[in-house]
Structures are given as structure tokens and as C-alpha cells.
C-alpha positions as CSV (number, residue, x, y, z in Angstrom):
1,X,-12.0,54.2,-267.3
2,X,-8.0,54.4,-267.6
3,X,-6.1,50.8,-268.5
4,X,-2.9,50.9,-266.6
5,X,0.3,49.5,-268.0
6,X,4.0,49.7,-267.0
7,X,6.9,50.0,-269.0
8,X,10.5,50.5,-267.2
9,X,12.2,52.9,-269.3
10,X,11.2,55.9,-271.8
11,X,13.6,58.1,-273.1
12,X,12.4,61.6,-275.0
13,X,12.5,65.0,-275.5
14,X,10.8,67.3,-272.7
15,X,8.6,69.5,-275.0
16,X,5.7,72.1,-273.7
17,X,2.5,70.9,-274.0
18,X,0.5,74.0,-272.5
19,X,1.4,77.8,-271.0
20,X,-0.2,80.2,-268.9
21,X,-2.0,83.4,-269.8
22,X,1.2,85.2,-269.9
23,X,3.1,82.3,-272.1
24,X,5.0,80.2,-269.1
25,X,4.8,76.6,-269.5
26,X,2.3,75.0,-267.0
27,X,3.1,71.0,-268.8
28,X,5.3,69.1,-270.7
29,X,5.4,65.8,-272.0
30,X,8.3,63.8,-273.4
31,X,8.3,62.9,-276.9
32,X,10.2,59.6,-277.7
33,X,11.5,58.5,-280.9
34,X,9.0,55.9,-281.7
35,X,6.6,59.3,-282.3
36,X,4.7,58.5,-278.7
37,X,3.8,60.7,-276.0
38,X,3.5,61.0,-272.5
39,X,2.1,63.5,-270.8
40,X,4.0,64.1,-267.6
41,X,2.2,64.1,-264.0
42,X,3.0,67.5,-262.5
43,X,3.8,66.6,-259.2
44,X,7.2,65.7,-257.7
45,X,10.2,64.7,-260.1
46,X,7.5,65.9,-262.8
47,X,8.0,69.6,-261.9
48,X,11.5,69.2,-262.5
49,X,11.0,68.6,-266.2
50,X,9.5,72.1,-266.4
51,X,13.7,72.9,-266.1
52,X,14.4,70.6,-269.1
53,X,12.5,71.7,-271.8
54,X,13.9,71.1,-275.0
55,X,16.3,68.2,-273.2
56,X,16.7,64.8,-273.8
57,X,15.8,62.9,-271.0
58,X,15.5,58.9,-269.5
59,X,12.8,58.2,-266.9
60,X,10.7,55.6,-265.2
61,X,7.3,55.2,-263.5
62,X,4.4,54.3,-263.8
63,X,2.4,54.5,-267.2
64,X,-1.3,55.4,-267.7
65,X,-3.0,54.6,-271.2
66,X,-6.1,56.0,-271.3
67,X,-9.3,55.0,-273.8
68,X,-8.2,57.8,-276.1
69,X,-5.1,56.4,-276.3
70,X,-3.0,59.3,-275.0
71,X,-0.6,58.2,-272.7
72,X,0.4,59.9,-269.0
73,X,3.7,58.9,-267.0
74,X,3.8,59.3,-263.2
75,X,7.8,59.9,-262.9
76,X,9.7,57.6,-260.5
77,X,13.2,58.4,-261.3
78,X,14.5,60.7,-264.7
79,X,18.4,61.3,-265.7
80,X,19.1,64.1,-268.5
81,X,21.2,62.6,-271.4
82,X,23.3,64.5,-274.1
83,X,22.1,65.2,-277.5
């Protein structure tokens, strides 16, 4: 069972979070400041992110805590800020 919650803005850092075979980046996740996580939905805006890696980013959507507590965003909108 996943507990849904929303939360209008998160801004992190796009980081990998796993590669292919050959060492390309098939998932990111943004990393915010307050040491949380999201795990970015790959489909739509999300496969944009696999451009940003290693960029500071702001984006909203919808927010998906699971029991395990690992947290998955569902990317309505994103903007890249500077560092």
C-alpha cells in the first residue's frame, strides 16, 4: 500500500540513482537540502531530468510516500536554478 501526500514545491540536486549495462543513467532522483529524496517518475517532464544531472533544480507534482519511507515525485512542472 503507498500513502499519498502533496507538497507544492521541492527544490534539489538531480543525481543518478541507477545506469544501464553499459553505465548510462536509466533514473534520477532529486536530493534536497533537508537530506530527503525523491525518486523521480520517468515519464514526461521526468525524462527531462535525465539532461540535468548534477543541476539544481525546483519542481512540483505529485508526491508518493511509500511504507518504506522512500519517497517518489510525479513531476508537474520543474525550472533549473543556478548554483
Amino acid at each position: 500500500m503507498v500513502r499519498k501526500r502533496s507538497k507544492p514545491l521541492i527544490e534539489g540536486v538531480v543525481i543518478p540513482s541507477s545506469w544501464d549495462e553499459n553505465g548510462i543513467i536509466t533514473g534520477v532522483s532529486l536530493h534536497t537540502s533537508d537530506e530527503k529524496e525523491y525518486q523521480v517518475q520517468l515519464n514526461g517532464l521526468g525524462l527531462e531530468l535525465l539532461e540535468l544531472v548534477q543541476h539544481k533544480v525546483e519542481a512540483t507534482g505529485k508526491i508518493r510516500e511509500r511504507l518504506d519511507g522512500s519517497r517518489q515525485i510525479i513531476l508537474n512542472s520543474y525550472r533549473k536554478l543556478t548554483l
